[in-house]
LOMARRO-681593 format. One record per residue: residue number from 1; residue in three letters; x, y, z of N, C-alpha, C in turn. Coordinates in pm, 1 decimal. Example, Ala and Ser with C-alpha at 12.3 -4.5 7.8 and 13.67 -1.06 7.14 Angstrom:
   pos   code        n.u        n.v        n.w       ca.u       ca.v       ca.w        c.u        c.v        c.w
     1    Ala     1319.0     -569.0      780.0     1230.0     -450.0      780.0     1320.0     -330.0      780.0
     2    Ser     1285.0     -225.0      708.0     1367.0     -106.0      714.0     1290.0        3.0      787.0
This chain:
   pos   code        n.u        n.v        n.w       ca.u       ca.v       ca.w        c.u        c.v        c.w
     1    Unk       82.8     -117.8        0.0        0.0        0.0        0.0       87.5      124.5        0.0
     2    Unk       69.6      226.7      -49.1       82.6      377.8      -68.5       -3.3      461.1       42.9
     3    Unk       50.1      525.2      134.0       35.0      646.5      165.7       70.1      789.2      145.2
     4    Unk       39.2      836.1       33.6       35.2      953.5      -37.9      -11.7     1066.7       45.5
     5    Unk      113.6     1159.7      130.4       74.9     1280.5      178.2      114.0     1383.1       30.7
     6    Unk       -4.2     1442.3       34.2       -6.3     1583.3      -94.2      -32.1     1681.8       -0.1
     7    Unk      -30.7     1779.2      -57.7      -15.1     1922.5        9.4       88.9     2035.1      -57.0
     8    Unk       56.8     2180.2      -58.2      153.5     2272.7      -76.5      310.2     2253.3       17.7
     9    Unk      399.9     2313.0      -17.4      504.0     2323.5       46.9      485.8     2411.3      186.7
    10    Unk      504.9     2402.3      280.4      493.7     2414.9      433.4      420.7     2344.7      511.8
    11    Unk      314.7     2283.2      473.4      194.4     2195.1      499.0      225.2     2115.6      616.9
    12    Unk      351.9     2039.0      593.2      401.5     1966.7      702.1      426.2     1820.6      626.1
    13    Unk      436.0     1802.4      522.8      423.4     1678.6      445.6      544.5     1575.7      495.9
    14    Unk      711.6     1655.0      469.4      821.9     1557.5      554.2      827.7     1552.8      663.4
    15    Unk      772.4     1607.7      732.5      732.2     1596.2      911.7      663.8     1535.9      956.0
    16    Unk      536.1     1537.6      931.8      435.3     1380.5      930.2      475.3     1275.5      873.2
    17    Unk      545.8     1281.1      770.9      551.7     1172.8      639.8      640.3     1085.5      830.8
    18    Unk      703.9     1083.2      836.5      816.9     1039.4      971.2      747.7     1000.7     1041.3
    19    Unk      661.6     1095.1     1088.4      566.2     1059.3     1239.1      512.9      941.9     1173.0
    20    Unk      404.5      919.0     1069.8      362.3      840.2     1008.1      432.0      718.1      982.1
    21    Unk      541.4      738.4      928.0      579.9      622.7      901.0      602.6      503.4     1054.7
    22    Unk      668.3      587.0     1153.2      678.1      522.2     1277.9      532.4      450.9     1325.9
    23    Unk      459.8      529.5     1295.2      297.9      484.0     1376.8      271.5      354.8     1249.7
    24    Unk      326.9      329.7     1136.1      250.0      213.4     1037.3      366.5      105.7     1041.2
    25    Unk      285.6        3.0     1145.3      403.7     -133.2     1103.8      491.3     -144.2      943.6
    26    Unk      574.9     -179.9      917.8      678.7     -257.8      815.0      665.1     -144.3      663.4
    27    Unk      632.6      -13.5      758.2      664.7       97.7      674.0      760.1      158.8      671.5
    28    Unk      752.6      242.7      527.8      935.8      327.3      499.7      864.7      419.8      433.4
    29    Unk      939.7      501.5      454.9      896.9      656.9      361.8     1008.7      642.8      197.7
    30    Unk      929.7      709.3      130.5      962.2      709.7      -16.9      984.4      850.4      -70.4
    31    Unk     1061.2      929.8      -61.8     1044.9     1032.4     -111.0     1107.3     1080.1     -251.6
    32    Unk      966.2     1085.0     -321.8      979.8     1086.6     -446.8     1072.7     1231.4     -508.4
    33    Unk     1050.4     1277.4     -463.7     1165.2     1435.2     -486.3     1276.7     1366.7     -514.2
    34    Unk     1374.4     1265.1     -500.2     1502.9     1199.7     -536.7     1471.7     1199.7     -659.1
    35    Unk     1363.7     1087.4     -732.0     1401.1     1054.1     -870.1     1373.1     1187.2     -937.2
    36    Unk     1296.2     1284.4     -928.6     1319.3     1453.2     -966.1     1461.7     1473.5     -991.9
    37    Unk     1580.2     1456.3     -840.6     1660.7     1512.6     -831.1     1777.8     1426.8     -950.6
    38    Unk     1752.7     1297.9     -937.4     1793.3     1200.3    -1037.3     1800.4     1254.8    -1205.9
    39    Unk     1698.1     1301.4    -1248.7     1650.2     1362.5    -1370.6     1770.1     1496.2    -1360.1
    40    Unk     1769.6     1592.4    -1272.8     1811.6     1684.1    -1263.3     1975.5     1643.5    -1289.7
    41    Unk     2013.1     1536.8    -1259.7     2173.9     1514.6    -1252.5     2199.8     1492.6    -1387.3
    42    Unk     2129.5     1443.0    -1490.7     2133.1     1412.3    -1625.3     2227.0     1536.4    -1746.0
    43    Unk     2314.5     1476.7    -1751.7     2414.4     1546.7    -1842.1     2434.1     1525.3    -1977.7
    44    Unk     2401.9     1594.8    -2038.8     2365.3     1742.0    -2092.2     2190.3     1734.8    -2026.1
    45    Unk     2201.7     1879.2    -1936.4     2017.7     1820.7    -1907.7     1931.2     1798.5    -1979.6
    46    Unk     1869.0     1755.4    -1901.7     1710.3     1749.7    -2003.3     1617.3     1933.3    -2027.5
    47    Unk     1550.0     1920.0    -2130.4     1493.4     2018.4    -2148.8     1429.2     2138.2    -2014.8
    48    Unk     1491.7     2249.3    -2012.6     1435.7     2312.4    -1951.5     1322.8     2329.9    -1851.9
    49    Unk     1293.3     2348.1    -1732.6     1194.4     2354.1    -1674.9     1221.5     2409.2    -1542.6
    50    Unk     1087.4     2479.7    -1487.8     1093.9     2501.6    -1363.2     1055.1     2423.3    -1213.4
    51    Unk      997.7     2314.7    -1296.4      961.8     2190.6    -1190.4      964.9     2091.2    -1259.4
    52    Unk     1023.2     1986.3    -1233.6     1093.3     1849.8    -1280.5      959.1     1710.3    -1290.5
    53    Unk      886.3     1780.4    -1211.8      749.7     1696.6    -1254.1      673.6     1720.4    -1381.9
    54    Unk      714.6     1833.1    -1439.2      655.9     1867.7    -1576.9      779.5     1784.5    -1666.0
    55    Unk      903.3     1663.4    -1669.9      919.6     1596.5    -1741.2      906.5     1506.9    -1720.8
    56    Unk      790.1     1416.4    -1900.7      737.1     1341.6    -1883.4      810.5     1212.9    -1801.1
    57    Unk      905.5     1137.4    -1829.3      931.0     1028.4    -1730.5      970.0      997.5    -1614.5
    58    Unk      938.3     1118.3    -1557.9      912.3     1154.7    -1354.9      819.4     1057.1    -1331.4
    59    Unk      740.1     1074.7    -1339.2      590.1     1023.1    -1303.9      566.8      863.4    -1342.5
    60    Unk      623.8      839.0    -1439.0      617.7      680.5    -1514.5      754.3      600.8    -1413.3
    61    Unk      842.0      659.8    -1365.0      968.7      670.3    -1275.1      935.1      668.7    -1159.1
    62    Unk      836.9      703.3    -1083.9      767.2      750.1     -959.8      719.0      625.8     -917.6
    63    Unk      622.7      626.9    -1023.1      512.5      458.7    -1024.9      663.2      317.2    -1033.3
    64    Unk      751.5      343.1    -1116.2      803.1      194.3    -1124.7      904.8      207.4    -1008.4
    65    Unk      951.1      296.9     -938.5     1033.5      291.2     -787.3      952.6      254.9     -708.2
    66    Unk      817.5      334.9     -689.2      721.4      280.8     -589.6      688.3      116.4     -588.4
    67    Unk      685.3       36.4     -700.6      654.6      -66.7     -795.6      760.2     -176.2     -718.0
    68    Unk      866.5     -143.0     -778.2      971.3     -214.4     -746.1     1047.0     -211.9     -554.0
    69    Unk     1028.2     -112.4     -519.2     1038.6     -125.5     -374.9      920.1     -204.2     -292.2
    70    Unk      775.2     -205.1     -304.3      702.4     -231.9     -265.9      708.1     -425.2     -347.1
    71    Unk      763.6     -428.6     -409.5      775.0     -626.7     -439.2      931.5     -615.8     -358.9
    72    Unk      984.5     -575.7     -376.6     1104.9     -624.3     -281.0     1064.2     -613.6     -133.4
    73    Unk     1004.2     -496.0      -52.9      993.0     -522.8       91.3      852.2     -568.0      119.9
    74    Unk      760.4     -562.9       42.8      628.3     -530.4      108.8      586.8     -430.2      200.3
    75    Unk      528.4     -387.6      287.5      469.8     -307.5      401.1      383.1     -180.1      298.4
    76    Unk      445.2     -115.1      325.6      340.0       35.2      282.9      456.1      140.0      300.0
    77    Unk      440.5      220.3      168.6      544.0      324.3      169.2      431.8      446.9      166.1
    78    Unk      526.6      578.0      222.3      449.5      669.4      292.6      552.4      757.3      174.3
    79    Unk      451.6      796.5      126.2      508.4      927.7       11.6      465.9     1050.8        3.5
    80    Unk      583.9     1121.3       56.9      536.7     1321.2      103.0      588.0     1390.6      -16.6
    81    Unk      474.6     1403.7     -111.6      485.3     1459.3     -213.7      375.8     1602.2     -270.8
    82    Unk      434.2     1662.9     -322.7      325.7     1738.0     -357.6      308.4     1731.2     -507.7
    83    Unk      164.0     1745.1     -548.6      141.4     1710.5     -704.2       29.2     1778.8     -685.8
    84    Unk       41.2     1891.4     -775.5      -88.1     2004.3     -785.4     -162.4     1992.3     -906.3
    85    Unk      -78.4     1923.8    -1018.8     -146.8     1926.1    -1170.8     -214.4     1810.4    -1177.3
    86    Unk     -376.6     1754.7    -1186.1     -456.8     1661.6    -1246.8     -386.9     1583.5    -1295.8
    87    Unk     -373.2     1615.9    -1386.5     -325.1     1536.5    -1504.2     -197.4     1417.0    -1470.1
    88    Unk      -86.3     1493.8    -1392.3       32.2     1429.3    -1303.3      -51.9     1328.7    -1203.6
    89    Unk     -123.6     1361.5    -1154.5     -182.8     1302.9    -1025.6     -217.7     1165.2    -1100.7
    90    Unk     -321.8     1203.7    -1215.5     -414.9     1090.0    -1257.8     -300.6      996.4    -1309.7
    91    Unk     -151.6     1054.7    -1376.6      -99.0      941.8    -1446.5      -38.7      874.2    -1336.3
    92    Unk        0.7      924.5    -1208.9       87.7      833.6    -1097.0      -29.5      772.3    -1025.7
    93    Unk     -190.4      807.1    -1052.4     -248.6      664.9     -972.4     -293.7      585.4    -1056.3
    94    Unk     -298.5      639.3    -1186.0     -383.7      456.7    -1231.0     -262.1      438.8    -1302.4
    95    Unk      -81.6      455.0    -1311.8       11.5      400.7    -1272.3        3.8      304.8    -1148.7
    96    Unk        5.7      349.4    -1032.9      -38.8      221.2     -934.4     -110.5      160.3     -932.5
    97    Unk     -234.3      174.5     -985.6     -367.5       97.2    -1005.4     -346.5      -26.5    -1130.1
    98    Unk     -236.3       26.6    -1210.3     -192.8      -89.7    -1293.3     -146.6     -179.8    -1225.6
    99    Unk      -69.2     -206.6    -1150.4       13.6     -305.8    -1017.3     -106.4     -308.0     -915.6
   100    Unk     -198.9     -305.4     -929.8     -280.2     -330.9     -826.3     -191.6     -298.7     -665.8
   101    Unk     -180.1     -121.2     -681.7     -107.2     -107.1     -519.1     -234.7      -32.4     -483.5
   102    Unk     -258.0      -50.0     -343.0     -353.0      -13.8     -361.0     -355.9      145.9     -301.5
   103    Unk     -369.6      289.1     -280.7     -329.5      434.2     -267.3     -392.7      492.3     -184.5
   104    Unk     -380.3      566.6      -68.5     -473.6      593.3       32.8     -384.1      757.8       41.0
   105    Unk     -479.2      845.5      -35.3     -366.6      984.6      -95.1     -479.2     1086.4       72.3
   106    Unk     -385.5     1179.4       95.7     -413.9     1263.8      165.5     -353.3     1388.4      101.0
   107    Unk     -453.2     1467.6      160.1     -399.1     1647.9      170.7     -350.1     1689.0      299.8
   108    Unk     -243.8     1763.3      281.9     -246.9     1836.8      441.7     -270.9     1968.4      424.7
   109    Unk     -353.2     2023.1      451.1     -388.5     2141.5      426.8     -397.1     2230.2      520.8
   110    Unk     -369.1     2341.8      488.4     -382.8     2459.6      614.9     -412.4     2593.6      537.3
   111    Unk     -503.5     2656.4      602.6     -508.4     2787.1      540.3     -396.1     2903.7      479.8
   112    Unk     -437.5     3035.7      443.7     -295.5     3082.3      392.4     -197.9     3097.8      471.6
   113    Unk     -272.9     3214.8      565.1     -259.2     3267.3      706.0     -149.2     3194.3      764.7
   114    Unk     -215.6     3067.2      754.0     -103.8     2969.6      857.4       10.7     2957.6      738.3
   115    Unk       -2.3     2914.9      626.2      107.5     2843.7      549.2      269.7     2963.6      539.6
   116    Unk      173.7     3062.8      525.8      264.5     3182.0      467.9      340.3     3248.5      590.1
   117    Unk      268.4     3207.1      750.5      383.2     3209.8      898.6      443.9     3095.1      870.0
   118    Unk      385.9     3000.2      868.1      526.9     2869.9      862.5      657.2     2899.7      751.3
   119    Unk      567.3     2917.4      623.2      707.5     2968.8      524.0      780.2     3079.8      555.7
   120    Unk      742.3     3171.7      622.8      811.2     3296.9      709.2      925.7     3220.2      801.8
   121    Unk      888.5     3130.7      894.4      950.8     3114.1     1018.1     1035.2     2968.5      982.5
   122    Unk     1051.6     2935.0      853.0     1111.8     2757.5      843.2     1260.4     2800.9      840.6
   123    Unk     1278.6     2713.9      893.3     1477.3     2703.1      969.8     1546.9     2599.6      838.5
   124    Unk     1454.1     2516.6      788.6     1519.8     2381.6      723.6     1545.2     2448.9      575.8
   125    Unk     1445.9     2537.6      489.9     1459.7     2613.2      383.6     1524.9     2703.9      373.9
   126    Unk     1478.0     2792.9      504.1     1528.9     2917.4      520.9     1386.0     2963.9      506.1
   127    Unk     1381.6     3099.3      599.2     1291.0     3193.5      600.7     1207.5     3258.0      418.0
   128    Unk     1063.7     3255.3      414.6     1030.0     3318.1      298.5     1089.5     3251.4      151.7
   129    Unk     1074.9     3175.1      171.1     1159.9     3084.6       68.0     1041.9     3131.7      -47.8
   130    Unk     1100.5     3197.6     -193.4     1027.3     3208.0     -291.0      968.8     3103.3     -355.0
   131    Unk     1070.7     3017.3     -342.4     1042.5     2856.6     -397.3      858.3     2828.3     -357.3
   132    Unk      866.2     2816.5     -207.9      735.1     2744.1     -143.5      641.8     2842.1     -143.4
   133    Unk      647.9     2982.3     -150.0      563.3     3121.5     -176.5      507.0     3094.4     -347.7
   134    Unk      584.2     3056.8     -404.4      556.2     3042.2     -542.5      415.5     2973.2     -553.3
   135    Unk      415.5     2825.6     -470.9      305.1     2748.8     -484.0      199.6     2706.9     -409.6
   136    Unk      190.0     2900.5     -334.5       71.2     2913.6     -280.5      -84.4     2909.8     -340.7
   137    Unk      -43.8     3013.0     -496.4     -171.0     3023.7     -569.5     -208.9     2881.7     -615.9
   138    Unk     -110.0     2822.9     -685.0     -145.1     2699.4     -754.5     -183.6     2579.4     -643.7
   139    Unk     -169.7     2588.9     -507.1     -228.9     2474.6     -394.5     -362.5     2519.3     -436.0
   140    Unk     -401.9     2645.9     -384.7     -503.7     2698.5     -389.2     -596.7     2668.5     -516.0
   141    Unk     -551.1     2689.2     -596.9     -654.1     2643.3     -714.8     -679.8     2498.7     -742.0
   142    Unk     -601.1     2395.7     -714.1     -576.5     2240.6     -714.6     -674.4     2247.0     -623.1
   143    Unk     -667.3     2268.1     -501.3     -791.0     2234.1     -364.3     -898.3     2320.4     -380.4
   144    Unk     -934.9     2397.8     -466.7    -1084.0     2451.4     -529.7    -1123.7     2308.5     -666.7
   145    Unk    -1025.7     2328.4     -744.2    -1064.0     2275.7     -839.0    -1042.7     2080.1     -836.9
   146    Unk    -1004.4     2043.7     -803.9    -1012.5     1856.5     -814.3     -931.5     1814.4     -679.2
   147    Unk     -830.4     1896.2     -613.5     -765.3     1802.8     -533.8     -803.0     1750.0     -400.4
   148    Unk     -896.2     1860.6     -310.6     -962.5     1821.3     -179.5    -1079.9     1688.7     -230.1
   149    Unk    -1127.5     1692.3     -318.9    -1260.7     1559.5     -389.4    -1160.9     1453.5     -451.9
   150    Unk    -1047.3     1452.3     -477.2     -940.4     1342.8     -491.2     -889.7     1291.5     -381.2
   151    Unk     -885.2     1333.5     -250.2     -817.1     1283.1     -105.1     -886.7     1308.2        3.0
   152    Unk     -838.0     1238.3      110.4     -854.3     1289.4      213.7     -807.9     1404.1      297.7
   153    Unk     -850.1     1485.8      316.1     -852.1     1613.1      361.0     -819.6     1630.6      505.7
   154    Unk     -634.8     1680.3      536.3     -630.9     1657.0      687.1     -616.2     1817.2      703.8
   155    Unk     -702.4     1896.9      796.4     -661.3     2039.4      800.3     -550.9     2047.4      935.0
   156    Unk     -433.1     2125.3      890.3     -305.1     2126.0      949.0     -319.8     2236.0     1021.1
   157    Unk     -419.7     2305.5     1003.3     -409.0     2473.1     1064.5     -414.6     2482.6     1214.6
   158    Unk     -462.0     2412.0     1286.5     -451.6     2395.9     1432.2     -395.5     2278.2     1497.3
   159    Unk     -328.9     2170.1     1409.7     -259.9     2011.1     1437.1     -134.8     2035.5     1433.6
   160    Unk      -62.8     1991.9     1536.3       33.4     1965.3     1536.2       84.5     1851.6     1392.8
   161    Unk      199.0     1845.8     1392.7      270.8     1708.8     1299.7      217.8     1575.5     1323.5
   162    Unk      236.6     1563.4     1488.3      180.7     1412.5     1551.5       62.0     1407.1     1545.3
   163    Unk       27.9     1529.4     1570.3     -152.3     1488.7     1561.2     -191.0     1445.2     1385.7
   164    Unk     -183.7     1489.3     1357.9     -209.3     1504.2     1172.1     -154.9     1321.5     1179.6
   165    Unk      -26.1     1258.9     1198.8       31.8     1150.1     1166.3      -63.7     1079.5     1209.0
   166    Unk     -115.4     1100.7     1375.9     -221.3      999.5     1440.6     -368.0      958.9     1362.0
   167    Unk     -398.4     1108.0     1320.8     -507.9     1077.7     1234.7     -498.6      992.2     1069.1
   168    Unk     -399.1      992.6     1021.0     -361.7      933.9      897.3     -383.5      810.0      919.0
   169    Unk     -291.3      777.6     1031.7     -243.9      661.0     1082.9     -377.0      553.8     1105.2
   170    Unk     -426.8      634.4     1214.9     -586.3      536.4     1252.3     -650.9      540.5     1129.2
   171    Unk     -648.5      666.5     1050.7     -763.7      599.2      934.9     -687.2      533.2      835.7
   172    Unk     -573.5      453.5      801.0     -494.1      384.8      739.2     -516.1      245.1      823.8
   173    Unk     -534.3      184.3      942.9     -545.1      106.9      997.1     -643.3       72.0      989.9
   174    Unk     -779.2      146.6      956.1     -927.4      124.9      968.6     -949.6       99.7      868.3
């Protein structure tokens, strides 16, 4: 099984993704941002871009790591990813749905208010990071337009990390 945390950048996605993984027996976290970074090492690069999920064999790459780790260990990998575009989303689940894995995707969501103090105050990025400011509007339009009716919906705005993990957790067990 797949546990798919989605969410904008500050959300809390690699911070739970941890808590989470500890609370789910013969689980490991997967963090798909490597094979991104993998693509990125490619010499002479690959075509231009400002996010590495807009080239096409990320996503087909995503599904066959997830694929291939999950027949070698079994358990359930916990993947803190963010994927705002439809289209990306739909090809990495009925990618898993081909392997019959079966995907239990969450949002972590928090209002602006909150997202835009956390991106103010993060120690691990650095303060105001343009990067994670960038993909405030586009969370925002993904969770109007298809992504809160695609997942489960954890609101982060008053949860701690552990709390958010606990709730994943029990409804992953249930």
């Amino acid at each position: 099984m797949i546990v798919w945390l989605n969410g904008t950048h500050g959300a809390g996605k690699t911070t739970t993704s941890a808590l989470v993984q500890r609370l789910l027996p013969d689980s490991r976290v997967f963090d798909a941002e490597k094979v991104g970074e993998t693509l990125m090492d490619i010499k002479p690069g690959l075509p231009e871009t400002d996010n590495f999920q807009h080239w096409p064999p990320w996503r087909p790459l995503v599904v066959e790591t997830a694929r291939r780790v999950l027949d070698y260990t079994g358990g359930t990998l916990v993947i803190p990813m963010t994927v705002l575009v439809e289209q990306y989303w739909r090809e990495i689940s009925e990618g898993l749905a081909e392997h019959a894995i079966p995907v239990r995707h969450f949002v972590l969501h928090a209002d602006q208010d909150t997202l835009r103090a956390r991106i103010a105050g993060d120690t691990v990025v650095g303060p105001n990071s343009s990067f994670r400011l960038h993909y405030l509007e586009p969370y925002a339009e993904a969770a109007r337009t298809w992504l809160h009716a695609e997942a489960e919906v954890v609101d982060t705005t008053h949860r701690t990390p552990a709390e958010a993990a606990q709730l994943i957790a029990e409804a992953v067990k249930n």
